[in-house]
C-alpha positions in Angstrom: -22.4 -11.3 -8.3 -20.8 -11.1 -5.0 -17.7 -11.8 -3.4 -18.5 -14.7 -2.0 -19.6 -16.2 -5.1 -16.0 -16.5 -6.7 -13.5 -18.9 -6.6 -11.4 -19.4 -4.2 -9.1 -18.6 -7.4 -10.9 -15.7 -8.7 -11.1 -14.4 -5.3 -7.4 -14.1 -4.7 -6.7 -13.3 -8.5 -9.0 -10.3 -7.9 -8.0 -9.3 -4.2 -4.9 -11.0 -3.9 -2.8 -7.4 -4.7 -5.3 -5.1 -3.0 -2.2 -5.2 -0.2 1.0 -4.7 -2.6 2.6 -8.2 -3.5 0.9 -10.2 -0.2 -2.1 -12.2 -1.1 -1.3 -13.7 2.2 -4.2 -10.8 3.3 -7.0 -11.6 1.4 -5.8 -15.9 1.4 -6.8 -15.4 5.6 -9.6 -13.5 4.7 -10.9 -16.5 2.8 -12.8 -18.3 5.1 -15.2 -15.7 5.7 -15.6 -14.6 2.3 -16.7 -18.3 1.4 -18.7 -18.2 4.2 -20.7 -15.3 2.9 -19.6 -12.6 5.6 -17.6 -10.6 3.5 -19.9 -9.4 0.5 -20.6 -5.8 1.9 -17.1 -3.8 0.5 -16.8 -2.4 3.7 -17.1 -5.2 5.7 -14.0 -6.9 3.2 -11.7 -3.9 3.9 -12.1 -3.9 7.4 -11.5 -7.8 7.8 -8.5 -7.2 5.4 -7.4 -4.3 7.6 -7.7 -6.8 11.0 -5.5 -9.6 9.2 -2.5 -6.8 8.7 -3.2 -5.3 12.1 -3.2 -8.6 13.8 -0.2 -9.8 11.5 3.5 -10.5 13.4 5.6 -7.9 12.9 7.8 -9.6 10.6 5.1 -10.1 8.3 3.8 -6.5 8.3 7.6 -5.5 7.3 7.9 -7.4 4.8 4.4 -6.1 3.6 6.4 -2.5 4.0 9.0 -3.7 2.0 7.1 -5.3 -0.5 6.2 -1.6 -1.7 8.3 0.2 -4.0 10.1 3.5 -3.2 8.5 7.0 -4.9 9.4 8.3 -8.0 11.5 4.7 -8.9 12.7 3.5 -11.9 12.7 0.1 -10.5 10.0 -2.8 -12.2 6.7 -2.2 -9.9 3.0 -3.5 -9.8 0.6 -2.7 -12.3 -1.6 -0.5 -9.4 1.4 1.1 -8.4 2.6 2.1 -11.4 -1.0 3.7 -12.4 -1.0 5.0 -8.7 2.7 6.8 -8.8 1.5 8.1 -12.7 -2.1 10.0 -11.5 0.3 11.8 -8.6 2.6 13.1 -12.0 5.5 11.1 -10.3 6.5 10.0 -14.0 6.7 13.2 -14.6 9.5 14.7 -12.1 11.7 17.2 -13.3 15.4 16.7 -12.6 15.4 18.1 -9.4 11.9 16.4 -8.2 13.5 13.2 -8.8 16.8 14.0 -7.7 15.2 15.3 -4.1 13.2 11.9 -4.3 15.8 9.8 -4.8 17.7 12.0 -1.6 15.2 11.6 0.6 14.4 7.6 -0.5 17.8 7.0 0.6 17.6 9.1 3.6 14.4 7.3 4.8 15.3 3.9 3.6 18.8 4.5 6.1 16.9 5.7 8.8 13.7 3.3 9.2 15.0 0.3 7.3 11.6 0.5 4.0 10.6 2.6 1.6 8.7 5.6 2.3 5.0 4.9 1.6 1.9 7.3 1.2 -1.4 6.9 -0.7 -0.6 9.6 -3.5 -4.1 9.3 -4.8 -5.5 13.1 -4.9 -1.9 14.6 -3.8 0.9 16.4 -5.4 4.3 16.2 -6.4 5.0 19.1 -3.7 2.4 17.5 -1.2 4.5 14.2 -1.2 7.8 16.0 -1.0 6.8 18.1 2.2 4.5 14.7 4.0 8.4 12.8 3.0 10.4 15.8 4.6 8.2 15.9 8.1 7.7 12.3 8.4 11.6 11.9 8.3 11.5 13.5 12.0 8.8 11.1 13.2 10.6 7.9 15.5 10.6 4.4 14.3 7.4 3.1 15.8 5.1 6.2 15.3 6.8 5.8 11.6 6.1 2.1 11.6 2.4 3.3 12.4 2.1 5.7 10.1 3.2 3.8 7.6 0.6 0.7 8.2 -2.0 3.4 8.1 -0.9 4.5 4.9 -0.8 1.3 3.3 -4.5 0.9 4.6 -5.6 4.0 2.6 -3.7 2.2 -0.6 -5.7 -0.9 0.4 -8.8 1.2 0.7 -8.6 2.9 -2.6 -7.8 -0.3 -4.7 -10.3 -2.3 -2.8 -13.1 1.1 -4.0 -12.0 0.1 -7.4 -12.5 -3.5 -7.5 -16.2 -3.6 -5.8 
C-alpha cells in the first residue's frame, strides 16, 4: 500500500502528528499525495518540509510552541513522550532536572518557546551542553535553528511511519 492510497482520513490520522500538534502540514500536503506525487518517503518529507518553510511566520511559532519543553512534567504527545524517554529524560536526577527546568525558563524568557532538539541518539549531557550554547545564539539564527530541529523530529517520525 502506498500513501496515496489512504484516505484523506487515514492519511492525516497517520501523518497528521509527524509535525508536533499541526496537521495543518500534512492537510496542505494533501493534494499531492491524492494525486500520487508523494508515495516515495522522501519525496513526503521534503514537501512536508516546503509547507513549514514556506509557512507565515506566525504559523511556524505556533508550530514552535506547539512543542513541549525538555524534561517536563506537563501532559505531552504520545511521540514525544517515547522521544524525551529513549534520550533518559525521565530519568533525570535532581540536579538534571533542576538545570532543565533553569535553563527552560531561561530560554523560554529569552526567545519567547520552548527549547527544541531532536534527542533521538543524544544524551542527557549532550542536550544540556547544545541548551547551554544555543542560549548565546540571537533570535533569528535561534528561530532557524530551531525549524531545523523540528525538521529532524519530522524526519525521524516520518522514518517510522513509512
Amino acid at each position: 500500500m502506498t500513501v496515496s492510497d489512504l484516505s484523506h482520513a487515514d492519511f492525516l490520522a497517520r501523518f497528521g502528528p509527524v509535525y508536533e500538534a499541526s496537521p495543518w502540514v500534512a492537510q496542505r500536503v494533501w493534494p499531492a499525495v491524492e494525486a500520487g506525487g508523494l508515495d516515495d518517503p522522501s519525496a513526503l518529507a521534503a514537501a512536508m518540509r516546503a509547507e513549514v518553510d514556506a509557512a507565515p511566520r506566525a504559523l511556524q511559532l505556533a508550530l514552535i510552541r506547539a512543542h513541549p519543553e525538555l524534561a517536563s512534567r506537563t501532559r505531552m504527545a504520545e511521540a514525544s513522550v517515547k522521544e524525551q524517554s529513549g534520550a533518559g529524560l525521565d530519568q533525570c536526577s535532581a540536579a538534571e532536572f533542576e538545570a532543565f527546568q533553569q535553563l527552560n525558563g531561561a530560554y523560554n524568557a529569552r526567545f519567547g518557546f520552548p527549547f527544541i532538539v531532536a534527542v533521538k541518539g543524544l544524551t542527557r549531557a549532550d542536550i544540556l551542553t547544545a541548551f547551554e550554547a544555543r542560549l548565546a545564539n540571537d533570535p533569528e539564527t535561534e528561530f532557524g535553528a530551531t525549524i531545523a530541529q523540528i525538521h529532524r523530529i519530522a524526519g525521524f517520525r516520518l522514518a517510522d511511519l513509512t
